[in-house]
PLY file of the C-alpha trace (Angstrom):
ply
format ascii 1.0
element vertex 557
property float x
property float y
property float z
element edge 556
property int vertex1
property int vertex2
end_header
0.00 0.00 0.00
3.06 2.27 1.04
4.61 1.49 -2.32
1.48 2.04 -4.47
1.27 6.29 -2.62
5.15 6.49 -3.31
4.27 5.49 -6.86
1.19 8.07 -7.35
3.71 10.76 -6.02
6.28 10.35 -8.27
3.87 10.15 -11.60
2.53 13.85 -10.42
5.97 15.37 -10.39
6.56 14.05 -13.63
3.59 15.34 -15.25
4.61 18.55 -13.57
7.77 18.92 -14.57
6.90 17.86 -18.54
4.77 20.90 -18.20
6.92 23.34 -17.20
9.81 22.51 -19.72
7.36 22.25 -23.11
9.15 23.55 -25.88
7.65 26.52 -28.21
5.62 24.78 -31.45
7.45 26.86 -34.66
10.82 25.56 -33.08
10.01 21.78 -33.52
8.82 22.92 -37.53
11.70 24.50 -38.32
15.69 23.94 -38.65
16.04 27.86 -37.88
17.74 28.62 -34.26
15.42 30.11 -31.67
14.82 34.25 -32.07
17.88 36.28 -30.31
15.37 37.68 -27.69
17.69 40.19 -26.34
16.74 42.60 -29.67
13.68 44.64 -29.82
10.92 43.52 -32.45
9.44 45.88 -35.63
6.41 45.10 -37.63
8.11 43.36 -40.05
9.96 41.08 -37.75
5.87 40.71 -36.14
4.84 39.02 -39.06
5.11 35.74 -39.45
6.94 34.04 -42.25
3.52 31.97 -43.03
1.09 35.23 -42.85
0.12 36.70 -46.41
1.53 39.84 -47.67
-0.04 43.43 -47.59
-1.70 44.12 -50.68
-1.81 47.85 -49.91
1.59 48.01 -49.04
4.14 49.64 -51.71
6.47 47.50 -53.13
10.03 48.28 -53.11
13.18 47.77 -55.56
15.90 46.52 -54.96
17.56 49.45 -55.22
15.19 50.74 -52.39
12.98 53.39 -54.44
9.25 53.85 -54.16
7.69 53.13 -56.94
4.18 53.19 -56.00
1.28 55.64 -56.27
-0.20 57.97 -59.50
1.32 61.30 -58.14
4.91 60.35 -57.39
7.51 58.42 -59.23
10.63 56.71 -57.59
13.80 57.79 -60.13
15.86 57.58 -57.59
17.35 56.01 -54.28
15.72 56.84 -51.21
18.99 56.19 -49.43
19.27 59.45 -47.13
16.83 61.12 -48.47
13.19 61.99 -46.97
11.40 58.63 -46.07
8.76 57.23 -43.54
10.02 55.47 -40.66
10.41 52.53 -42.59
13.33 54.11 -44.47
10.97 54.21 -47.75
10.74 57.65 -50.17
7.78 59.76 -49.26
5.89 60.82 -52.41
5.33 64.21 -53.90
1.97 64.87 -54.76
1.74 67.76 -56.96
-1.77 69.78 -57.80
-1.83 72.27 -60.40
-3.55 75.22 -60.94
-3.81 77.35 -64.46
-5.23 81.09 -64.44
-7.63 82.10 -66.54
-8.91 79.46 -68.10
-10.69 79.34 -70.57
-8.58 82.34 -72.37
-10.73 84.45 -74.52
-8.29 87.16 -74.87
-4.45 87.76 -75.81
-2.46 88.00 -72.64
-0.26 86.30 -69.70
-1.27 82.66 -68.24
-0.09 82.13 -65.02
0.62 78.06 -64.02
1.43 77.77 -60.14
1.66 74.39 -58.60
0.99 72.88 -54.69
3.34 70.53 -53.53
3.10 67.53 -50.84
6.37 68.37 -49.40
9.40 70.59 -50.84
10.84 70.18 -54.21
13.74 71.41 -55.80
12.47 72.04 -59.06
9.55 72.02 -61.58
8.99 71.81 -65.21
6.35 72.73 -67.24
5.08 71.04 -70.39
2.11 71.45 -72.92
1.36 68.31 -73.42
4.53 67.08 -74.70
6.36 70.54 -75.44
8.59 71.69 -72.83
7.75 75.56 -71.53
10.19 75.69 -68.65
12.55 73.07 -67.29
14.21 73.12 -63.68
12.39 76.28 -62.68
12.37 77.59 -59.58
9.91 76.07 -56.97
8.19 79.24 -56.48
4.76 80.79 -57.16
4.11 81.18 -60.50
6.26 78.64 -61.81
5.47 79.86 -65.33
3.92 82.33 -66.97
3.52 82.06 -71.13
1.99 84.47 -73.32
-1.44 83.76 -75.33
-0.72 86.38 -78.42
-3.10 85.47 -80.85
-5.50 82.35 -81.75
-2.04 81.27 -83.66
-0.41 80.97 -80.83
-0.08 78.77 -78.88
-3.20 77.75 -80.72
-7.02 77.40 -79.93
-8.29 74.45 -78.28
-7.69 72.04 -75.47
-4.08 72.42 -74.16
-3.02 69.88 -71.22
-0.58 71.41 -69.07
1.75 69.36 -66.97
3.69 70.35 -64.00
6.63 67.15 -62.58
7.72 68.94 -59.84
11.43 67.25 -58.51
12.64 66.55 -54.84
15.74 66.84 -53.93
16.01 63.38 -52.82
15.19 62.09 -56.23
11.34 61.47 -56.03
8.91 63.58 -58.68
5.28 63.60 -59.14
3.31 64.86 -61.75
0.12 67.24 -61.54
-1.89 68.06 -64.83
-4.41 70.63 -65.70
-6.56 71.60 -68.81
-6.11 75.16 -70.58
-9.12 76.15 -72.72
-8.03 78.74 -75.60
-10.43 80.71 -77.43
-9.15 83.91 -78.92
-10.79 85.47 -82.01
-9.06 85.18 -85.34
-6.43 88.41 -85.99
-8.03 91.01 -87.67
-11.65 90.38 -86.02
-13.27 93.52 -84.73
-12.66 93.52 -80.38
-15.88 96.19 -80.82
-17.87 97.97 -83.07
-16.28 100.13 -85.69
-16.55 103.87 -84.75
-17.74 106.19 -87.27
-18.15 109.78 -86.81
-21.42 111.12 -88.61
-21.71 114.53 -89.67
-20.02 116.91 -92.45
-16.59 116.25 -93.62
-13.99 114.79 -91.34
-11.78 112.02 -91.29
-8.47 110.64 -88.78
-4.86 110.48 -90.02
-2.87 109.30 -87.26
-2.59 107.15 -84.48
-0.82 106.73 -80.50
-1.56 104.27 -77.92
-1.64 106.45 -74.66
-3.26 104.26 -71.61
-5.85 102.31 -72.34
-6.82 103.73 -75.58
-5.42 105.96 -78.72
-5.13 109.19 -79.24
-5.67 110.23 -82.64
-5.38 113.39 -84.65
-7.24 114.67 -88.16
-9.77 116.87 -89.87
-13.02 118.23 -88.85
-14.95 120.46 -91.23
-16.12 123.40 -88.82
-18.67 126.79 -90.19
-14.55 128.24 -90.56
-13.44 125.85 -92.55
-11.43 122.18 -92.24
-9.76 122.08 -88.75
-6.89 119.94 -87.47
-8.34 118.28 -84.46
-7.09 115.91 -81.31
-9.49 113.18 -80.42
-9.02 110.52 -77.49
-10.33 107.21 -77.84
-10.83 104.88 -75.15
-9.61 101.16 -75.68
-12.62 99.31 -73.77
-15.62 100.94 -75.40
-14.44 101.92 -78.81
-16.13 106.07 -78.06
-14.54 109.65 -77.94
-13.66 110.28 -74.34
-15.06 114.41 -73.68
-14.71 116.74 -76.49
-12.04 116.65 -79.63
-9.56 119.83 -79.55
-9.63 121.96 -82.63
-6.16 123.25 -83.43
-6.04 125.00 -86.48
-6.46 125.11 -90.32
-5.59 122.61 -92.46
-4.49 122.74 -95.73
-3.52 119.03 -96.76
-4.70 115.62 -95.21
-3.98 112.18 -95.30
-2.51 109.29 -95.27
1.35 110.28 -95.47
0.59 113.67 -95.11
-1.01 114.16 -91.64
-1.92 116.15 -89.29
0.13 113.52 -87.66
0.31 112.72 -83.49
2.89 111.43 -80.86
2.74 110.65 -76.95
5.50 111.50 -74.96
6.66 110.11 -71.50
3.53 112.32 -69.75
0.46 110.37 -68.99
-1.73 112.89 -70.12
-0.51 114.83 -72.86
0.08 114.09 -76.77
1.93 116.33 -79.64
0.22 117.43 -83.10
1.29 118.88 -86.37
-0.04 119.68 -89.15
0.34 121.56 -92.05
-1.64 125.00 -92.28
-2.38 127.25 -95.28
-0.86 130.71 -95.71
-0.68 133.43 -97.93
-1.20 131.03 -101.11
1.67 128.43 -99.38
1.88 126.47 -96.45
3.47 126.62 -93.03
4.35 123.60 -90.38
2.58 123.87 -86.92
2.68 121.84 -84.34
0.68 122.15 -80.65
1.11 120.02 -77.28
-2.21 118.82 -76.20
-3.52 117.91 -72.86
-7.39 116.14 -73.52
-9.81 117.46 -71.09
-7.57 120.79 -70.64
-6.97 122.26 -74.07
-4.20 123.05 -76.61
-1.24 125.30 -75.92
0.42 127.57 -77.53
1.42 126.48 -81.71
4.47 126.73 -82.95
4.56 127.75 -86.37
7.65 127.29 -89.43
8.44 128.87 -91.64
5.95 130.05 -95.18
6.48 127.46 -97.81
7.44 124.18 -95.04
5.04 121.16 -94.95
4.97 118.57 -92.02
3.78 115.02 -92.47
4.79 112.79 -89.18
6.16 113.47 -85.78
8.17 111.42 -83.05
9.18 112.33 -79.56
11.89 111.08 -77.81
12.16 112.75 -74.27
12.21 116.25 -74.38
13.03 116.57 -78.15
10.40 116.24 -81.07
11.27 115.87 -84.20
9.01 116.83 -87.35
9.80 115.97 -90.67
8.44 117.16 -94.07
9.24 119.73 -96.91
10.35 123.03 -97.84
9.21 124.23 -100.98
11.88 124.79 -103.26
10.10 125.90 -107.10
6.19 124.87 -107.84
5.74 120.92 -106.96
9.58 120.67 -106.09
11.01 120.51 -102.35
13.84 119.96 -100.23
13.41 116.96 -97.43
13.35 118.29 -93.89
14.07 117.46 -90.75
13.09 119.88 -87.53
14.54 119.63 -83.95
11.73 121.12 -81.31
11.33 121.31 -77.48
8.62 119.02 -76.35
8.50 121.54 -73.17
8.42 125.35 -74.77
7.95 124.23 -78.37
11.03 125.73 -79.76
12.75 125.12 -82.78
16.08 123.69 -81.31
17.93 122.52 -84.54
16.98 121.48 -88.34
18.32 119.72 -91.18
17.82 119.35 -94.81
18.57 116.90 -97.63
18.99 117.43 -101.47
20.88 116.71 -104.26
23.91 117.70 -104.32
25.04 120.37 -106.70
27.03 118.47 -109.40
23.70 116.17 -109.69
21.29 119.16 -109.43
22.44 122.46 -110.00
19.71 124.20 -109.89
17.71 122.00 -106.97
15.17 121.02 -109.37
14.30 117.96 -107.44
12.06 116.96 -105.13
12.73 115.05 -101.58
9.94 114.84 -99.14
9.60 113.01 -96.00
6.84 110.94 -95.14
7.58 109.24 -91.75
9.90 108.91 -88.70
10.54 106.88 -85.86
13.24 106.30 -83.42
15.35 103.15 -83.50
17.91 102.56 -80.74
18.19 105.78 -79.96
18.82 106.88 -83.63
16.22 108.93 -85.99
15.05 107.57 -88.70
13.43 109.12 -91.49
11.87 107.94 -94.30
10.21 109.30 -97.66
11.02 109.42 -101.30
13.29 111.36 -103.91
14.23 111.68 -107.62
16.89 110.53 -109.10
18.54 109.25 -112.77
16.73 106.62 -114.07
18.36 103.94 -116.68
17.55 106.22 -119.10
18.35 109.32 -117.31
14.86 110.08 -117.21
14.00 111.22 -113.61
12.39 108.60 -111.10
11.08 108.42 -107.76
12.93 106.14 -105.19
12.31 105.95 -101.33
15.33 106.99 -99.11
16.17 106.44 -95.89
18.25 108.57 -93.58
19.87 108.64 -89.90
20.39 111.19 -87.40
21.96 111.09 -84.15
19.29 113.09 -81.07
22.22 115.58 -81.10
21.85 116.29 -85.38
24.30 114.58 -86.97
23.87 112.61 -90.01
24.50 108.59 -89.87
23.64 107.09 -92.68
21.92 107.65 -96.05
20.56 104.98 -98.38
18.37 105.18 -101.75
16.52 102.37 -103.17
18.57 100.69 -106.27
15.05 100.47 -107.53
15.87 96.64 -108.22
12.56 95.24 -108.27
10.40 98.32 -109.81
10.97 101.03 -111.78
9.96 103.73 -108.80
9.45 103.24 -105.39
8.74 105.49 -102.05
8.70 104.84 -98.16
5.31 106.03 -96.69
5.71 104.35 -93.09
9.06 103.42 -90.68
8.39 101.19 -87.41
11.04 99.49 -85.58
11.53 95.87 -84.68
11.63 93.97 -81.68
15.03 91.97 -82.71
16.79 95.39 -83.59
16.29 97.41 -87.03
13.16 98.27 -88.46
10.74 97.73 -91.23
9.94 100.47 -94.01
6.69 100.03 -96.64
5.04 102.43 -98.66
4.61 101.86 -102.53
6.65 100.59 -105.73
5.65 100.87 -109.75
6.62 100.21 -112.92
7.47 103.45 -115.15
5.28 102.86 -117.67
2.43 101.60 -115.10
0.41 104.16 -112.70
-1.02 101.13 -111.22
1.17 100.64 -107.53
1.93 98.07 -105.56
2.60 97.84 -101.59
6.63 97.33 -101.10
7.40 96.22 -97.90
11.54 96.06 -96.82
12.70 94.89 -93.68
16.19 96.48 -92.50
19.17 95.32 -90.24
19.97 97.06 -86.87
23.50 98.16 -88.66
21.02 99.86 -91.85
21.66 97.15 -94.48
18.57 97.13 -96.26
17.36 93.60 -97.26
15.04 92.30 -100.13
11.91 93.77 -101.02
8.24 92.43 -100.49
5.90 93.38 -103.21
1.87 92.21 -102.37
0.68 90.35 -105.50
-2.61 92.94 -106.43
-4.55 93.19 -109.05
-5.00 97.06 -108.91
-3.16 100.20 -107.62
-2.35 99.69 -103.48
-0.23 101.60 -101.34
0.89 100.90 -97.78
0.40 103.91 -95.50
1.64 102.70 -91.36
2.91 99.98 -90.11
3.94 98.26 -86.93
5.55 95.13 -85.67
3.11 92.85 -82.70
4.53 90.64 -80.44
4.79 87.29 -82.89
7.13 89.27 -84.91
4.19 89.70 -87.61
4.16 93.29 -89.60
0.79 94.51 -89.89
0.86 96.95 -92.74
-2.37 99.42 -92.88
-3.02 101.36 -96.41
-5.84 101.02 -99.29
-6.48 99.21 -102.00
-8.22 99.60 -105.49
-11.58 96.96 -106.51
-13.95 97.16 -108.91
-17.04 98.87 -108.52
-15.89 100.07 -104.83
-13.12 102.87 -106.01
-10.31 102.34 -103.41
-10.97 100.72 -100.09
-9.08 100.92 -96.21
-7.05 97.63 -96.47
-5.31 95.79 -93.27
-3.44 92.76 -93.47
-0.52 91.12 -91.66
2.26 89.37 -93.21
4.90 86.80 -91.25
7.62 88.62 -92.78
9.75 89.14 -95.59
8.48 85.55 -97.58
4.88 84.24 -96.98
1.13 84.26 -97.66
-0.61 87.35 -95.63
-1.89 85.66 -92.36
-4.90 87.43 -92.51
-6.40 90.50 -93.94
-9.46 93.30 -93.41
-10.92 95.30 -96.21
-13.03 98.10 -95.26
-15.75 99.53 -97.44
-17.57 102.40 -96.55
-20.70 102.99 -97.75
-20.54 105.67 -100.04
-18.52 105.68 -103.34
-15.39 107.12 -103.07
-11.63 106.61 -102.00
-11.35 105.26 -98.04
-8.17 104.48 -96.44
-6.34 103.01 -93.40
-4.41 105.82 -92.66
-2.96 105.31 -88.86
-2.11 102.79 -87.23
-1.37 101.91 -83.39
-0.43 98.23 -81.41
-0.81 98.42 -77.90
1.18 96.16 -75.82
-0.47 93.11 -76.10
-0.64 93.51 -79.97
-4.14 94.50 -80.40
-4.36 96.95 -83.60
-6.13 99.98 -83.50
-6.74 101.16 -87.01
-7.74 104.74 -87.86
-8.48 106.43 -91.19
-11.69 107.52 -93.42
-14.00 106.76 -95.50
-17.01 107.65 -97.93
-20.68 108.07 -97.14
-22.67 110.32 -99.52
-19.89 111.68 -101.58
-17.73 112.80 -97.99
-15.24 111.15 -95.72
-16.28 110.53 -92.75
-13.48 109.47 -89.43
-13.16 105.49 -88.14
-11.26 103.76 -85.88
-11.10 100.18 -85.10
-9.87 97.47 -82.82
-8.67 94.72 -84.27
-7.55 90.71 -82.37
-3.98 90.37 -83.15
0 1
1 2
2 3
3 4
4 5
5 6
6 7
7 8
8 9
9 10
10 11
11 12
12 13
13 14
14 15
15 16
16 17
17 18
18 19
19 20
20 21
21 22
22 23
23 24
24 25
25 26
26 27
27 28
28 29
29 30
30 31
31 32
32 33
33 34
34 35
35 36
36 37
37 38
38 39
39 40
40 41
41 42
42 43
43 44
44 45
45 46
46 47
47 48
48 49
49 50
50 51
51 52
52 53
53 54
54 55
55 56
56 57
57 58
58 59
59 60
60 61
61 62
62 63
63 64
64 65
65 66
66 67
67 68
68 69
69 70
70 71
71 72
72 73
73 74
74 75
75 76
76 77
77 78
78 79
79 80
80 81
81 82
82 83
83 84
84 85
85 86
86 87
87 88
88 89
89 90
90 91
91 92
92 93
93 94
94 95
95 96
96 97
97 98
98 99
99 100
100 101
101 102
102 103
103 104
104 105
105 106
106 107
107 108
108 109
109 110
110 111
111 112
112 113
113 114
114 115
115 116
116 117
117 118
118 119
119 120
120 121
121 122
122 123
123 124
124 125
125 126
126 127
127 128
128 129
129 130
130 131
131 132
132 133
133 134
134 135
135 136
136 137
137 138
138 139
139 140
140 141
141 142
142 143
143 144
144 145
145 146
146 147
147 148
148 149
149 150
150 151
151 152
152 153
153 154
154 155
155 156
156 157
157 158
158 159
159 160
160 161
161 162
162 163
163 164
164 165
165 166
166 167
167 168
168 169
169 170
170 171
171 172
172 173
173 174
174 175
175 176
176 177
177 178
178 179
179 180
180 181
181 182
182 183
183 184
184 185
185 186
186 187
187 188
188 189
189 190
190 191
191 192
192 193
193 194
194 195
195 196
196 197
197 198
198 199
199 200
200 201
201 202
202 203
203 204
204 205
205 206
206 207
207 208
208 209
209 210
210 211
211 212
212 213
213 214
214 215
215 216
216 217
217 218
218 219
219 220
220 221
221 222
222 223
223 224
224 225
225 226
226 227
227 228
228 229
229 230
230 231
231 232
232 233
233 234
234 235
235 236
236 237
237 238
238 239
239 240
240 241
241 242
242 243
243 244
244 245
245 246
246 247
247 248
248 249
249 250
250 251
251 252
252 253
253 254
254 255
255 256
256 257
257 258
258 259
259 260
260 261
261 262
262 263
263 264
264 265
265 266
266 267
267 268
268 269
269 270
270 271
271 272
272 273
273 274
274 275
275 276
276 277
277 278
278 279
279 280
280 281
281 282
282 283
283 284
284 285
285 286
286 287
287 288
288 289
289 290
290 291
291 292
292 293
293 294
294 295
295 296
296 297
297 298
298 299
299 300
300 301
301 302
302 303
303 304
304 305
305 306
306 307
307 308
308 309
309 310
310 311
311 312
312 313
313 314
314 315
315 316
316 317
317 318
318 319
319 320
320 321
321 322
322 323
323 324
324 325
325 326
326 327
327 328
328 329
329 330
330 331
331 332
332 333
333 334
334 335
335 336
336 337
337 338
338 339
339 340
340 341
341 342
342 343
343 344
344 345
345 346
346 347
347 348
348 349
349 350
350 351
351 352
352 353
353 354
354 355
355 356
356 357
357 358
358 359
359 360
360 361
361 362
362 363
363 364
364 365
365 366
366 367
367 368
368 369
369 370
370 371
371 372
372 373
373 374
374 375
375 376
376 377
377 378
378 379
379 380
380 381
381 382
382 383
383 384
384 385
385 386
386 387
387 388
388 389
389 390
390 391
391 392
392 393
393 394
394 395
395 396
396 397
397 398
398 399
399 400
400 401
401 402
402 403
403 404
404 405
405 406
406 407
407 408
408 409
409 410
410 411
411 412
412 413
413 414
414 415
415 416
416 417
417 418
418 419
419 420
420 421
421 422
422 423
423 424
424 425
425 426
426 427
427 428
428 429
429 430
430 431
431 432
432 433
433 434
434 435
435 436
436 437
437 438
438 439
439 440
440 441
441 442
442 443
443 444
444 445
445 446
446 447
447 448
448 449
449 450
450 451
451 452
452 453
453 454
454 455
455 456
456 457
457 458
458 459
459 460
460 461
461 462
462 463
463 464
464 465
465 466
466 467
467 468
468 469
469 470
470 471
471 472
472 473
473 474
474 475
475 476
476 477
477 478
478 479
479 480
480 481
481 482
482 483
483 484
484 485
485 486
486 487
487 488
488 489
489 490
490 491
491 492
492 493
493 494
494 495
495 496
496 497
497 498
498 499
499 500
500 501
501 502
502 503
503 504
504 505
505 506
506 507
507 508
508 509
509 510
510 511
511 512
512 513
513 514
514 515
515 516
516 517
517 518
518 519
519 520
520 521
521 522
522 523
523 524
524 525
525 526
526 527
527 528
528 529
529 530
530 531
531 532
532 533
533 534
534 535
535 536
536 537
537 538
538 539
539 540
540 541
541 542
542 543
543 544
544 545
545 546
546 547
547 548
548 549
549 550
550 551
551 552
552 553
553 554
554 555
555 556
């Protein structure tokens, strides 16, 4: 009995101690040694070997970048760079954001961007065109220029932004840009036409939001020079036009003619005024809303048909009368702040060619061109057959009077030619146009030639028309595209105000505007004005009931 308890006790101890000793269960199913427990555990070292993987987890290459989610891309290690606590590459999400859009108008679009986290750079792309590349991460990252329908081009435009961390992770944002600009040469308003008796505008200058223009009003004393502002947004006369003086010739070429200076509010006009059978120059500062000021007045038998100012210096150019329908070509230094006549130049033949000044020079335009003047018009010379013949020149002054540079057309192309018009151009030089025949044709032809910033004068540009033309402004806008302004003969309509732009020196007119007024009788495009965004504003006359009567129009560029 003794033995059989002594027996009983010794089973329970056993059973005890197999209990206490039992060995973990993955150690008998595996060869692996037992887990070092003297290390700390992570959640990858929680997961068993036999649990399934995280589907929403990102994977990772074996180089260690992220290449995971839509707004971030892995092109790099994440080695020391930004990461999670993991050690992984945190993404850059990038959101984009375009302003306006839609465009409806020429002008500036502004792309900014939003980022997750910093970035070192950005680029910008539309669609697949680079705009910018490694631009600075800062607010906006871009801004590109909408300057016609042409460009960069109507429609749907997806714009990108990959913005770049410095730790080798991008991400990508995009953004739609709806463009919807009118076709160049589209009215931006109604025309304005001036009723009443005879009138008509001559000139063009963008001053604020707007032009100011100068012409002809018929008043109970006669025709009248006259200032009138026009404002850019509504396409009206802003208060009263400012009647100057009497005019004795008008036109296209042959004014009254009107410059802006540096002042916000005032503007410059001359014109040419009869006198004592002849003519005389005069020329008046005007301040819209306040008046004219005193005119200042040249000398009997001078003409005037443009006017620039640079600073505190105007310069008028035109004609002295030399015999009946012959002059010499002038050039007149004034003081934009007393009116003055400061200084005053003149070109002829010389004697050996013309001894007895028999020809005739006239200026028709001026403009200033890196700090030069340049003046433009027409004069005769020996033809092949020593007959005389009408070829444009150019010439060159310094502000301080002295002469640069001459040139006269070789007359290469046509028989005659003459510069109506002088603008300069954004990549240096300048562009001249105006009008070329053949001698034994009075049917013209608008000749267009583009010059170099050093004066070399390059190949003409002759429009292909049917019947007589003539080119009477022009300007450059900001695609580099010359919009020439002028008139043009049709049938049936006697001559007509004719716009049209050309790319440049080779290639089909991008688009064109012929105006018809109502009436029969000659109209023309006489001034012409680009503001900065290259809108056109167009000003000239045209017939209604056997008169001219003054427009002005604003055209898409």
């Amino acid at each position: 009995m003794l033995i059989r308890h002594v027996l009983e006790i010794l089973c329970a101890i056993l059973v005890l101690a197999a209990c206490s000793f039992h060995a973990p269960a993955w150690y008998g199913l595996s060869d692996e040694a037992p887990p070092d427990l003297s290390t700390s555990s992570s959640s990858t070292n929680e997961t068993t070997s036999d649990a399934p993987p995280d589907p929403s987890a990102p994977e990772t290459d074996p180089g260690g970048s992220t290449a995971g989610g839509s707004a971030s891309h892995g092109d790099g290690s994440s080695s020391g760079g930004a990461g999670d606590d993991d050690g992984k590459a945190v993404p850059v999400e990038v959101e984009i954001f375009i302003e306006p859009s839609p465009m409806i108008d020429v002008g500036e679009v502004q792309v900014s961007v939003s980022t997750s986290r910093p970035v070192a750079s950005v680029d910008i792309f539309d669609g697949d065109v680079p705009l910018a590349l490694g631009a600075a991460p800062q607010n906006p990252v871009h801004v590109f220029e909408v300057t016609s329908d042409d460009v960069p081009g109507d429609g749907t435009h997806t714009i990108r932004a990959v913005a770049h961390a410095a730790d080798g992770v991008s991400g990508e944002g995009v953004g739609e840009l709806t463009i919807d600009v009118q076709p160049g040469g589209t009215d931006v308003w109604p025309p304005y036409v001036k009723a009443g008796p005879i009138n008509g505008f001559t000139s063009a200058a963008i001053r604020g939001n707007g032009i100011d223009v100068a012409g002809y009003f018929e008043t109970k004393d006669g025709l009248k020079a006259v200032a009138v502002r026009i404002d850019g947004t509504k396409g009206q006369p802003e208060g009263e036009p400012i009647l100057l003086g009497s005019v004795a010739v008008t036109g296209g070429g042959r004014g009254p003619a009107i410059a802006v200076g540096d002042e916000d509010d005032a503007a410059f006009v001359a014109w040419t005024m009869p006198d004592s059978g002849s003519t005389r120059w005069a020329m008046s500062r005007v301040k819209f809303g306040e008046g004219k000021e005193p005119t200042t007045i040249g000398g009997l038998g001078s003409s005037v048909h443009a006017i620039a100012v640079e600073g505190d210096v105007l310069i008028l150019v035109g004609a002295d009368e030399v015999n009946a329908g012959t002059h010499d070509l002038k050039v007149w230094w004034l003081s934009a702040t007393g009116g003055q006549v400061l200084d005053e130049r003149t070109f002829a033949a010389p004697a050996e060619e013309d001894f007895f000044n028999e020809r005739d020079e006239v200026a028709r335009a001026v403009a200033i061109v890196n700090g030069d003047i340049v003046v433009v018009g027409e004069r005769e010379v020996d033809g092949d057959n020593l007959d005389l013949v009408r070829r444009a020149v150019v010439l060159r002054y310094s502000m301080d009077g002295d002469a640069l540079a001459e040139w006269t057309s070789p007359g290469e192309l046509m028989d005659e030619d003459g510069g109506m018009a002088v603008a300069p151009l954004r990549a240096g030089g300048f562009v001249v146009t105006g009008w070329g025949r053949n001698k034994q044709s009075t049917m013209r032809l608008v000749l267009t030639r583009w010059f170099s910033s050093d004066g070399e004068a390059g190949v003409p540009r002759i429009e292909p028309t049917t019947s007589d033309a003539i080119g009477f402004a022009v300007a450059e806008d900001r695609e580099s595209k010359i919009i020439i302004a002028g008139s043009l003969q049709q049938p049936q309509t006697d001559a007509n105000a004719w716009i049209f732009a050309v790319p440049g020196p080779v290639g089909a007119p991008v688009w064109e505007v012929v105006r018809n007024g109502p009436g029969h009788g000659p109209d023309e495009a006489a001034g012409l004005a680009l503001d900065a965004w290259g809108y056109i504003y167009v000003v000239g006359s045209e017939f209604e009931a056997l008169q001219p009567r003054a427009f002005a129009l604003r055209l898409y560029p």
